[in-house]
N, C-alpha and C positions, 0 to 999 in steps of 0.2 A: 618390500613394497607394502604399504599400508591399503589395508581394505576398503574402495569405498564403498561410502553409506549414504544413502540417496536420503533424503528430506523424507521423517514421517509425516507429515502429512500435505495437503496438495498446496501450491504455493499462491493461491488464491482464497485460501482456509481464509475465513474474516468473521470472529465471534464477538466483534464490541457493541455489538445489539443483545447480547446474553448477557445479563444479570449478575446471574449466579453462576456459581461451581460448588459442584455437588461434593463432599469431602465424607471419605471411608475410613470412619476414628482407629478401626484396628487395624488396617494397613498402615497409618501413620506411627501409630504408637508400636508396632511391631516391628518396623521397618530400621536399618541398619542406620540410616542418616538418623533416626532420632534417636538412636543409643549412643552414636560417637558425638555429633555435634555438640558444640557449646550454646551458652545461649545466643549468642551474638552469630554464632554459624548457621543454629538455625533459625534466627530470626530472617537474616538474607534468603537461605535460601527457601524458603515458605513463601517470603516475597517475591523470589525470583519467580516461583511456580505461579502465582496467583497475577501476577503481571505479565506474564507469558500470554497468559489465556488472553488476553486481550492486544498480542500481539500480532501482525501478521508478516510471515504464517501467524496461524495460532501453533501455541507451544513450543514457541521456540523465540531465542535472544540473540542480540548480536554478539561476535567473538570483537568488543572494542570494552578496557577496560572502565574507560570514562562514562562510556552509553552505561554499563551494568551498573560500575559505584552509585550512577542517580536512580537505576529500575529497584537495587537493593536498597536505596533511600539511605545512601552513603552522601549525595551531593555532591560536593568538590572534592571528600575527604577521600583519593582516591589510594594514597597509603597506607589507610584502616583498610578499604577494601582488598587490598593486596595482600592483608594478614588474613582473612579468612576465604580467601577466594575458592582458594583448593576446595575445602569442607562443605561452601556455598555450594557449589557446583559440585554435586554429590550425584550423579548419577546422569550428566548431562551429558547428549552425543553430540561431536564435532561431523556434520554434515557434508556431502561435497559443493552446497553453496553457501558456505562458511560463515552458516550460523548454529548453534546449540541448541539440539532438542532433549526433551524428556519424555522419556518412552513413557510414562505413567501419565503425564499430562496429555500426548499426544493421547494416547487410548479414549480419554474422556472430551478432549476435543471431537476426534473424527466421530464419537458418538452424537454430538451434540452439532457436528457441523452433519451428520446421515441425515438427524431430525429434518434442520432446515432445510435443506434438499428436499427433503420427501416430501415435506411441506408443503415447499413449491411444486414440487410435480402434481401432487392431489389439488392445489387449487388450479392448475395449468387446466387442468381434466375437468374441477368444477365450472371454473368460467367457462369452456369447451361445451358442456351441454348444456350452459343454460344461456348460452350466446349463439349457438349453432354456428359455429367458429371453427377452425382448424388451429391449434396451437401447436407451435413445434415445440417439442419437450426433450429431442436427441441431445441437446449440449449438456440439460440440466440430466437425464438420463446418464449422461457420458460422464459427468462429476460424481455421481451416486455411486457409479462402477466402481470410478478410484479411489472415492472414500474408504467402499467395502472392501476392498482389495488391500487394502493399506492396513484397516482395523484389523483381517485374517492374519495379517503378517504381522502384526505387535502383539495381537490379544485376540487369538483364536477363543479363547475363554469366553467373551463378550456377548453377553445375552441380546446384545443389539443385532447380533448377526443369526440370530436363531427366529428374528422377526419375519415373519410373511410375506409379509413388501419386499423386506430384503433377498431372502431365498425366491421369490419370484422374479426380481431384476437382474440376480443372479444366474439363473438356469442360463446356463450356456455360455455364458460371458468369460472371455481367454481370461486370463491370467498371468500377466507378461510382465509384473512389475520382480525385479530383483529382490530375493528376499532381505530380511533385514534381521541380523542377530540379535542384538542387544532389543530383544522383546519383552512387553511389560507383561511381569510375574502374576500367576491367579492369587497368591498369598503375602505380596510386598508390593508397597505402594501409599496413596494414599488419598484417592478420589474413589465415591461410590461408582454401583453400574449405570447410576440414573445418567438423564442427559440436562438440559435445560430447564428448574423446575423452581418453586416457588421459594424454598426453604433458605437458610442463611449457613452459611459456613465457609472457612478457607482452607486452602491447602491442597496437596495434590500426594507427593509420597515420593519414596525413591524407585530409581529405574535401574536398579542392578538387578542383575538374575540372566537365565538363559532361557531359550526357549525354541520354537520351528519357526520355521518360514514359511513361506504361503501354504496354506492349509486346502486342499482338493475339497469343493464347494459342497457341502453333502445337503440332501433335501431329502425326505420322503415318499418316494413318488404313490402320489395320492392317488393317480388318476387310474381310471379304470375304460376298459377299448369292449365296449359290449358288440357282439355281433348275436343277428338274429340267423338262426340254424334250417335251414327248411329241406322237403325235400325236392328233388328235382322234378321237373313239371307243376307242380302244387306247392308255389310259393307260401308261406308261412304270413299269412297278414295280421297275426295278433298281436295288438301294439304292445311294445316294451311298455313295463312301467320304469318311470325314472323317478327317483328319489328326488323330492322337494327338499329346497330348503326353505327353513321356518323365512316369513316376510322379515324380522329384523334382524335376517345374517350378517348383509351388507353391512348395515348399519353399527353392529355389535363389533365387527374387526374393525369395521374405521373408529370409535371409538376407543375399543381396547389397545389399536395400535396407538394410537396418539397420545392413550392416558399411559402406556408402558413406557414412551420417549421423552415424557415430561417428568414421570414419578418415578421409573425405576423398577414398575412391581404395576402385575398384572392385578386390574378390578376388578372388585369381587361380584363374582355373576352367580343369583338365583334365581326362586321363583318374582321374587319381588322386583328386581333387577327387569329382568326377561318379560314379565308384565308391563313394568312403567314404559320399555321401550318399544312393545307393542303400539301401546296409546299414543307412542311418540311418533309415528311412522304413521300409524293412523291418520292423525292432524298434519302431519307434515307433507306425507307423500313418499313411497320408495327412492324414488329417484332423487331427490333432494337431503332426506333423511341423511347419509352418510357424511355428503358436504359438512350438514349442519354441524351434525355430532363431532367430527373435527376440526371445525371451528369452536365448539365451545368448547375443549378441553383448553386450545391454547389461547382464552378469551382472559385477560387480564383483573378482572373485575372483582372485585376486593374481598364479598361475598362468597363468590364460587372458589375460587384460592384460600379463603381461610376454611371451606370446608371442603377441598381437595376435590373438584368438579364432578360430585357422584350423580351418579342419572336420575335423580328423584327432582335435581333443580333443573337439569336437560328437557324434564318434561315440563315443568310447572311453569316454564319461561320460553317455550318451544316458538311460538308467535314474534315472540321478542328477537329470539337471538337468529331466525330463519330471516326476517329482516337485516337484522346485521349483518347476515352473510351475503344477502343479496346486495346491498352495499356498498359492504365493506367495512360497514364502520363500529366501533365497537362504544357503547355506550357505557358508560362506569359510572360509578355512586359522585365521582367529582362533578362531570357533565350535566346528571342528573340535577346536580343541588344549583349549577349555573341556570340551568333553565328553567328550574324553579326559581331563584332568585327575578330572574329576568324577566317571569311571567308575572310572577309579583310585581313590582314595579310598573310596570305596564300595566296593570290591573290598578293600581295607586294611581297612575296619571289619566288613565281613562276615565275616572270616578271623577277624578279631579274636573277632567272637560265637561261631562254630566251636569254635572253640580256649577258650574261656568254658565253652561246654556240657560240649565234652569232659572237660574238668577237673571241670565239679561233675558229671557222670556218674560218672566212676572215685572221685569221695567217697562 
């Protein structure tokens, strides 16, 4: 009897609002499918990977050979596709709802499908306090579970599962999904660790190798249970001191988590750093600070992406983009030059009525 293998990842996975796919050059070029394939094998299969991603699920294709000849941009030519099939399909699992996944692609999905998720839970929580609202967050809570749960059991390696958010939605959370063998390798492959991000590249990598199944959820336990000691009759009233933390704690993990889910790689925090966000919390307010600062990492805007959203424009644009959060809406350098155009013009035709009056005045 043949094993089954449950679908990597959740079968509402949906990344066709993602961009990009983040591609890992030495996993590609170390990787078994790029030493055997031809060109023509692996040009398919690269394509199959990269047209995956925007499949749903994400990372995975149908088992019909017609649907794949056109996903590998074979067309009609379904008898070319029949000669490289095998090679294409280098590393793909037959699922038990009979479609093919790839453990390397999946790993960089469910990273990039965590993002969005977490996304929406932290904006569920921001509208929540600045609406004085109740949001219910359990469904979106209950898809984050199975993400992570999914990502432990392909790619326990996965620096996404080492995040904060995560080891926090995690604590306690069962563990009930069937492991999965054919998990994607820390050394073969061919997607970076990042998620969602601004850069340009294709490819994903191959999915052979072996690995564990669900990994027992390890965290840190940070926390600390102070009791005050006294003796009997003569209670002890001398207040605990508790350890503050600096005003832009908050503000510095929602940040850092959202630049780590976009770029791949924790920002660089110093005195400079830790200053500017000072001032930023300042102006903004604690309790909104956070919001913002995750809103502008994943803020589109042509400027903050060609200079990778470093905190120095978080402050200097702080007014701006606290607006936009409050909103919603994100202002970009396109917008910007429309409503320049627009107020031009309209500045043209009001001169124009001016200059109208003033002439049938002096008739």
């Amino acid at each position: 009897m043949s094993e089954i293998i449950f679908p990597l990842v959740p079968s509402e996975c949906d990344l066709r609002d993602f961009q990009f796919m983040p591609v890992d050059i030495v996993r590609l070029f170390n990787s078994e499918f790029h030493a055997r394939a031809t060109d023509a094998e692996w040009r398919a299969g690269v394509t199959l990977w990269l047209k995956s991603y925007h499949q749903i699920p994400a990372a995975s294709i149908p088992d019909d050979d017609i649907a794949l000849a056109r996903l590998a941009e074979y067309g009609r030519d379904v008898k070319s596709w029949i000669k490289i099939k095998n090679m294409a399909l280098y590393g793909w699992i037959k699922c038990v709802d009979g479609r093919f996944y790839h453990p390397v692609v999946a790993e960089k999905v469910l990273e990039a499908w965590i993002e969005k998720l977490a996304n929406s839970l932290s904006g569920a929580a921001g509208n929540s306090k600045r609406w004085s609202v109740e949001i219910d967050t359990d469904g979106v809570k209950s898809k984050l579970i199975e993400a992570i749960v999914l990502l432990q059991n392909i790619a326990p390696q996965s620096r996404t599962l080492k995040k904060k958010l995560v080891v926090t939605i995690m604590a306690g959370s069962p563990k009930d999904r069937p492991p999965i063998k054919n998990v994607s390798p820390p050394d073969q492959g061919a997607i970076v660790k990042g998620s969602q991000g601004t850069g340009t590249g294709t490819g994903t990598g191959t999915g052979t190798g072996t690995g564990t199944g669900i990994i027992d959820n390890v965290s840190n336990d940070t926390s600390s249970i102070n009791s005050v000691s006294g003796v009997v009759g003569k209670p002890d009233i001398t207040p605990v001191k508790k350890s503050e933390e600096p005003i832009t704690a908050e503000t510095w993990n929602a940040y850092s988590e959202a630049y780590f889910l976009r770029y791949g790689s924790e920002p660089v925090r110093n005195a400079t750093v830790n200053g500017q966000l000072a001032q930023f919390v300042k102006r903004i307010g604690k309790e909104e600070s956070p919001h913002v600062a995750r809103f502008y990492v994943h803020h589109n805007n042509h400027f903050y992406v060609q200079q990778m959203h470093p905190a120095k424009l978080l402050l200097s644009d702080a007014e701006k983009l606290r607006t936009e959060w409050a909103t919603n809406r994100q202002m970009t350098g396109t917008q910007a030059r429309q409503a320049d155009k627009k107020q031009s013009n309209a500045n043209v035709f009001n001169q124009l009525i001016d200059e109208n009056r003033t002439k049938n005045a002096a008739n």
